[in-house]
C-alpha positions as CSV (number, residue, x, y, z in Angstrom):
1,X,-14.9,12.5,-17.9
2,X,-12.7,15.0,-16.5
3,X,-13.7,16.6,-12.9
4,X,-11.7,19.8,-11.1
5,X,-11.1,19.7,-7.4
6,X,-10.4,23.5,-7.2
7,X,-11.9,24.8,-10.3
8,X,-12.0,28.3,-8.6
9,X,-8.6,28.4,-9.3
10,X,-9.3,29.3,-13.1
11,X,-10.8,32.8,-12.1
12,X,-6.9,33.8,-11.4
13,X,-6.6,33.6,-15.2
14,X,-7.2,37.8,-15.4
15,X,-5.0,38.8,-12.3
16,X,-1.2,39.4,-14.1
17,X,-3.6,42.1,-16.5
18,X,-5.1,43.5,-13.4
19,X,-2.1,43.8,-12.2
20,X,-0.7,45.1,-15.2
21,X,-3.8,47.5,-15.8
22,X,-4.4,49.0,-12.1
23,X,-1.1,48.8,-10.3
24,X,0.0,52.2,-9.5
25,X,3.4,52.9,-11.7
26,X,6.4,52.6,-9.5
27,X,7.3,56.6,-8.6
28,X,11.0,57.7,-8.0
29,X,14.5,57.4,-10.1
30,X,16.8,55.9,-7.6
31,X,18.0,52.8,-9.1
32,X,17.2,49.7,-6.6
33,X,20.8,48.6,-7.3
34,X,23.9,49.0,-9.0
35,X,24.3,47.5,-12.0
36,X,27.5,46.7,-13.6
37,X,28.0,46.3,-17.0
38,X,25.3,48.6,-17.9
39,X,25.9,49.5,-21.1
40,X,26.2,46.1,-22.4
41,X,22.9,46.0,-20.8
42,X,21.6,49.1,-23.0
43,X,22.9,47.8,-26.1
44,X,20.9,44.0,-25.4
45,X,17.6,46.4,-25.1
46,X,18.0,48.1,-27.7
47,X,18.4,44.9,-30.0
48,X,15.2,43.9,-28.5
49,X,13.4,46.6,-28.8
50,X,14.8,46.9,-32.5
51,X,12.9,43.4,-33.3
52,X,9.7,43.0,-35.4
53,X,6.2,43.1,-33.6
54,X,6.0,40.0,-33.7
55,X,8.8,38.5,-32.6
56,X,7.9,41.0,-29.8
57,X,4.9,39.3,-28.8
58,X,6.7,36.1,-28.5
59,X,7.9,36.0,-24.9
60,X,4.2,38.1,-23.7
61,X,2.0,35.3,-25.0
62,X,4.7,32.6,-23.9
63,X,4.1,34.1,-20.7
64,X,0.9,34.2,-20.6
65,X,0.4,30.7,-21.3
66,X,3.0,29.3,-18.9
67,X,0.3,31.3,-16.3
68,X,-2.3,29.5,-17.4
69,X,-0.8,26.3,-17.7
70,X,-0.4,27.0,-14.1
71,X,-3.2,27.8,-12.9
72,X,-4.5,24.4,-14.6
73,X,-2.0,22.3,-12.8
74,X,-3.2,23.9,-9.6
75,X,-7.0,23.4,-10.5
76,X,-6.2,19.5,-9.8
77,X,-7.8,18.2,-12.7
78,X,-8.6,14.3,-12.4
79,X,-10.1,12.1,-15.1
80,X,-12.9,9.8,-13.9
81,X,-13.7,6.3,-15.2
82,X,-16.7,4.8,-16.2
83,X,-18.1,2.9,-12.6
84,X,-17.0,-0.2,-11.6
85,X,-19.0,-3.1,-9.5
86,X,-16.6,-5.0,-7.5
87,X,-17.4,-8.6,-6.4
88,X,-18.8,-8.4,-2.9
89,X,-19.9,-11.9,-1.1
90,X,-19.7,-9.6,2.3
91,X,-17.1,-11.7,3.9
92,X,-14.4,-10.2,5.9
93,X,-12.1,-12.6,7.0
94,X,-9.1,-12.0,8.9
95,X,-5.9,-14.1,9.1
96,X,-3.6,-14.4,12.0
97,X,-0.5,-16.5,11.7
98,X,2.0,-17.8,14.0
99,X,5.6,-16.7,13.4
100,X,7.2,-17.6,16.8
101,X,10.6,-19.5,16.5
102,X,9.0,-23.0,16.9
103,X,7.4,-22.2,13.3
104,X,10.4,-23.1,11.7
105,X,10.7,-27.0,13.0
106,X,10.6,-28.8,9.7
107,X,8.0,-31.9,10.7
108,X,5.6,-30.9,7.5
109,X,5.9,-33.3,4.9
110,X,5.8,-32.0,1.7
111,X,6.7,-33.8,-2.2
112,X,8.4,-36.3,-0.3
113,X,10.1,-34.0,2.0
114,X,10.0,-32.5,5.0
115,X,9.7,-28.8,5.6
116,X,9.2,-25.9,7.8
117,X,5.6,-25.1,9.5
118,X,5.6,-21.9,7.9
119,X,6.8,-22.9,4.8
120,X,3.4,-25.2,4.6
121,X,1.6,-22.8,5.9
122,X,2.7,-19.4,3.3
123,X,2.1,-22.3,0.5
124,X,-1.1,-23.2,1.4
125,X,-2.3,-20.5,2.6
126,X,-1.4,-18.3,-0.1
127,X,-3.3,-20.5,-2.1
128,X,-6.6,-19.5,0.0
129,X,-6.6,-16.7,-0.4
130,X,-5.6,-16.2,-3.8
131,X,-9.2,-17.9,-4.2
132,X,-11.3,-14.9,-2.1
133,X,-12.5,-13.2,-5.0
134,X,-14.9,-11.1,-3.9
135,X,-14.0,-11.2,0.0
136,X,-12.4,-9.0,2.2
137,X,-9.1,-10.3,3.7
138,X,-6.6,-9.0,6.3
139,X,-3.7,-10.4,7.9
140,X,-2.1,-10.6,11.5
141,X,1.3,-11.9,12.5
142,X,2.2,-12.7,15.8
143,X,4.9,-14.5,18.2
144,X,6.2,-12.4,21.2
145,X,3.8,-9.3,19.5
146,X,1.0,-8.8,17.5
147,X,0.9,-7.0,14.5
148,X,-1.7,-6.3,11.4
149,X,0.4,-6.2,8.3
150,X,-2.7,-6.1,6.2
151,X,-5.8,-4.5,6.8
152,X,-8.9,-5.9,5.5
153,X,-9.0,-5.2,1.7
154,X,-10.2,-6.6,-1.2
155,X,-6.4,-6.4,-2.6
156,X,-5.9,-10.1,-1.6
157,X,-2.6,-10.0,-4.1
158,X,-1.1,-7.9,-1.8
159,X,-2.5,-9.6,1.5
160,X,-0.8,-13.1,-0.1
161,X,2.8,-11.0,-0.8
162,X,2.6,-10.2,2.5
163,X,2.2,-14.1,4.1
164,X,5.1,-14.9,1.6
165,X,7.0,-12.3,3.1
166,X,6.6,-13.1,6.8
167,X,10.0,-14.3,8.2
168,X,10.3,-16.0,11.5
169,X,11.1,-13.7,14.4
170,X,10.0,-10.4,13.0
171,X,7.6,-10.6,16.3
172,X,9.6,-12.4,18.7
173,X,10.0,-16.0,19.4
174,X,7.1,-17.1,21.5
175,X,3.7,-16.8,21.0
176,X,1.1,-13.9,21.8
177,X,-2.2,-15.6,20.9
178,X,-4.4,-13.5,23.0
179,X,-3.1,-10.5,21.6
180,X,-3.7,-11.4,18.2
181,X,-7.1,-12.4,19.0
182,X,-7.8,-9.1,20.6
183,X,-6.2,-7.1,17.8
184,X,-8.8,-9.0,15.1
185,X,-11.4,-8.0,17.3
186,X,-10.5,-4.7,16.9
187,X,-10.4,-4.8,13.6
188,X,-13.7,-6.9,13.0
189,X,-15.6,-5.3,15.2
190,X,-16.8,-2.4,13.0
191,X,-17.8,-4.7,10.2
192,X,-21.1,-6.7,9.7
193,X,-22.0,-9.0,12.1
194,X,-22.9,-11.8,9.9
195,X,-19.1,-11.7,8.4
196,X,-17.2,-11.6,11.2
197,X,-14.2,-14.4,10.7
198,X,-10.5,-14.8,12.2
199,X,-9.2,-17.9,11.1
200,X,-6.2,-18.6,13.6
201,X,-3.2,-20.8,13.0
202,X,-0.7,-21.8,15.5
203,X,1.4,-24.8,17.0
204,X,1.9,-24.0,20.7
205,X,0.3,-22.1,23.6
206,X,0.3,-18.6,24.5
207,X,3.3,-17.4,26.3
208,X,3.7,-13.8,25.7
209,X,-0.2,-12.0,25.9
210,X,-1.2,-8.8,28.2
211,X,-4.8,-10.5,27.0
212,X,-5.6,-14.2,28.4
213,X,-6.8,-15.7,25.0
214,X,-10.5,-17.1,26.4
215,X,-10.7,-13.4,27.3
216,X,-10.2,-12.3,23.9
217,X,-12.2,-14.7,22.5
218,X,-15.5,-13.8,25.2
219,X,-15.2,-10.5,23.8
220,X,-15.0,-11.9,20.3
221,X,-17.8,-13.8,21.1
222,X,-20.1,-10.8,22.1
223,X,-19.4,-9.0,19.3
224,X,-20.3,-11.7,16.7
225,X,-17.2,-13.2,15.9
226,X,-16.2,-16.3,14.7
227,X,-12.8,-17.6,15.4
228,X,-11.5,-20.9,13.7
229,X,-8.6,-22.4,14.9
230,X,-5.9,-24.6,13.2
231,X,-3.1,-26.6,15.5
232,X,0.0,-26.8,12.9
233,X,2.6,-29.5,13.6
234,X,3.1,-33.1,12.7
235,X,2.3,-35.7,16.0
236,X,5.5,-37.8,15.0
237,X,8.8,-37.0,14.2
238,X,11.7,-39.5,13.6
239,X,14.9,-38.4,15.0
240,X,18.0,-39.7,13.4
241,X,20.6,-41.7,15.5
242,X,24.1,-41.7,15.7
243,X,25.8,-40.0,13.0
244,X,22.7,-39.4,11.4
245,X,22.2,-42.9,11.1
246,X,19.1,-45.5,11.9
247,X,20.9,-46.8,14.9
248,X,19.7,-45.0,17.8
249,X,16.8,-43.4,16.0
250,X,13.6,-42.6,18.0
251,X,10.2,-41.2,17.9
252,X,9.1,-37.9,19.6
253,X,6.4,-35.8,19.5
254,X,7.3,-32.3,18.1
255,X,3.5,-31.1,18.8
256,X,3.8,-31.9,22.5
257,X,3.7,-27.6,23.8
258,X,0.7,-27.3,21.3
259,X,-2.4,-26.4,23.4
260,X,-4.8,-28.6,21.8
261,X,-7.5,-27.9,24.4
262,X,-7.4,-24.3,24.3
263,X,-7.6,-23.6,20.8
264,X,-10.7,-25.9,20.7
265,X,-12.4,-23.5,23.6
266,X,-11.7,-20.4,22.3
267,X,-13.4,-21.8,18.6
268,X,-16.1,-23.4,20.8
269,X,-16.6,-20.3,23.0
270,X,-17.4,-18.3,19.4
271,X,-19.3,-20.5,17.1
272,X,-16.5,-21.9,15.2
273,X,-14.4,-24.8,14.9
274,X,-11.2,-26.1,15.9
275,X,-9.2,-28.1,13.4
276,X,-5.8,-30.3,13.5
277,X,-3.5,-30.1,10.7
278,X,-0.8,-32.4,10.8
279,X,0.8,-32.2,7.3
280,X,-0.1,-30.0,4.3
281,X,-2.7,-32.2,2.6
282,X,-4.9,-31.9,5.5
283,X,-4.1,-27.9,5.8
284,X,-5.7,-27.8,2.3
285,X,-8.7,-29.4,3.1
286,X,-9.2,-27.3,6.0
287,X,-8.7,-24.5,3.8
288,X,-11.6,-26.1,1.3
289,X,-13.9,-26.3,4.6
290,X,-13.6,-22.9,5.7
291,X,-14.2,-21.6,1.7
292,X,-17.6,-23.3,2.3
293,X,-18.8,-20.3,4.9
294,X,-21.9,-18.8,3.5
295,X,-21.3,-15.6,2.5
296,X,-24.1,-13.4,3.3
297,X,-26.4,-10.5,0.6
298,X,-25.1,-7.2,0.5
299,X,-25.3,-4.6,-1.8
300,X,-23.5,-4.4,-4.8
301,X,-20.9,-1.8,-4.1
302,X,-19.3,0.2,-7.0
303,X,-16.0,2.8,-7.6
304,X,-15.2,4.8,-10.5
305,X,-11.3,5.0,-11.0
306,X,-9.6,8.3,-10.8
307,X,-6.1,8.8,-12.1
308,X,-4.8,13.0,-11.6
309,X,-3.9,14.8,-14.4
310,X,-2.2,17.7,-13.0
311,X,1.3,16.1,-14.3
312,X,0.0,17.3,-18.0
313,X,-0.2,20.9,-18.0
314,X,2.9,20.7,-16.0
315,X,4.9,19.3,-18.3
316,X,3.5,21.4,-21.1
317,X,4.8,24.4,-19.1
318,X,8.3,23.3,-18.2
319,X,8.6,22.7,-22.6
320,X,7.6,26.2,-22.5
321,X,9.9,27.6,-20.4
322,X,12.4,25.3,-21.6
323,X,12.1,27.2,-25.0
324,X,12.0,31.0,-23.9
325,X,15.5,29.6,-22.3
326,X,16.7,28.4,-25.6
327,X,15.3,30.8,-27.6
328,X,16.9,33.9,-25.0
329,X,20.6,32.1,-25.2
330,X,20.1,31.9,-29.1
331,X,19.0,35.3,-29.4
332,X,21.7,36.9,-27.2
333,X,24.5,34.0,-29.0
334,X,23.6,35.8,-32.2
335,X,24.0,39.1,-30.3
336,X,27.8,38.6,-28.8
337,X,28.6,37.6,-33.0
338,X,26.9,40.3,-34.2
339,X,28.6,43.2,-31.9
340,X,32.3,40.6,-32.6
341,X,31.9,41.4,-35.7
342,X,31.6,45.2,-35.9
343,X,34.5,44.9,-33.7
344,X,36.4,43.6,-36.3
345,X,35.5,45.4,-38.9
């Protein structure tokens, strides 16, 4: 089905006759400028004027429909689809991830080798939400800054490009938890309250918030809601010894500046839970925890895709006036032979 935005712009359609028909003929001789080569000019009209009827008509009607094609380019017409019900569970959940510099230790053990924290965390988590058919997802970075680099949308493709796009230190290297929380809740806070969901993932403590983060999540928790937090990092790393050898190897703790006991509160504080994810394998079953939220019974909601159409009758007018061009430098080719030739003679 085809709708117009500005149909009213079809009524110009008469106005070049109008014009034609009740314009007042200009009065006076003087020439409005000086024209050289003027007989040259004479001779061209002449020719013209000289054609049949027909070929008269030519450029009129031409013009004429170049108007019109114009005026239903302008009209805006757009061609509307039959409607379409989108998958709707009524879930909005919003994802903030760590990308302060300690995100890029490499403690995560993954096919038998270890890798990055955010590394594991884009591969797993852009498996999650590959899975949210049907849900409404958004995503947050944060380190020294936070930042929404998705709103909530039920284009999870593009919310998952984004996560595999994230590089360390596009926010700065530490670690803004409060802000992030507080930017979710801004974000959330307009939604139902049965959906509200930030799922939270981090490996250290908040170092760079305007916003203490049991603040943020008070507020969070009077406005319905639910934050679930993840603590990223391994609990023990072995570090090589001399020359990269076993001798002189020890144990340390790369998760030691991860604030265990916070992000339990601030999950406690708004109905949700506080989980520990030392390795990928156990970020995936998180992941498979959190998919089990019930969702909650909204309406249906429906769209009916649009696509413009104004290109159309655009294009059809520039092969019009591409035409009268070719057709004027043919005409006026045949013209400069035709006067050569007497010339000659």
């Amino acid at each position: 089905m085809i709708e117009w935005q500005w149909p009213w712009m079809l009524l110009l359609a008469p106005l070049p006759w109008l014009v034609r028909r009740f314009a007042p003929p200009m009065q006076g001789r003087e020439p409005a400028l000086r024209a050289p080569f003027f007989s040259q000019w004479q001779q061209l009209s002449e020719a013209q004027a000289g054609g049949s009827g027909h070929t008269a008509r030519l450029p009129a009607l031409a013009l004429w429909l170049l108007w019109l094609l114009l005026l239903l380019a302008a009209a805006r017409p757009l061609w509307v689809g039959e409607a379409i019900e989108l998958p709707n569970s009524g879930r909005d959940l919003m994802l903030a991830v760590d990308i302060s510099g300690s995100m890029k230790l490499e403690d995560m053990e993954m096919s038998d080798q270890l890798v990055s924290r955010i590394r594991a965390v884009k591969q797993v988590g852009s498996d999650f939400i590959e899975q949210r058919e049907g849900d409404r997802m958004g995503l947050i970075l944060f380190g020294s800054n936070a930042y929404v680099q998705s709103p909530l949308s039920f284009d999870t493709a593009t919310v998952r490009r984004f996560l595999l796009e994230a590089q360390i230190g596009f926010a700065g290297q530490e670690t803004a938890i409060g802000d992030a929380i507080g930017l979710a809740v801004k974000r959330l806070r307009e939604r139902p309250a049965q959906s509200r969901v930030l799922i939270l993932l981090s490996d250290g403590k908040d170092t760079a918030s305007s916003v203490q983060p049991l603040d943020a999540a008070k507020l969070a928790a009077d406005l319905g809601i639910r934050i679930y937090t993840i603590g990223i990092g391994a609990d023990r790393l072995t570090m090589p010894g001399l020359f990269g050898s076993s001798f002189g190897a020890r144990q340390i703790n790369p998760s030691a500046e991860l604030d265990e006991a916070g992000l339990q509160e601030i999950a406690e504080l708004t109905g949700g839970t506080y989980f520990r994810a030392r390795n990928p394998a156990e970020l995936a079953s998180i992941y498979r925890l959190l998919d089990q939220l019930e969702p909650i019974e909204v309406d249906s909601a429906t769209y009916r895709p649009r696509q413009a159409l104004g290109y159309l009758p655009l294009l059809l007018a520039m092969a019009v006036s591409f035409a009268m061009a070719l057709r004027h430098l043919w005409k006026t080719a045949g013209w400069r032979q035709r006067d050569a030739g007497e010339e000659t003679v």
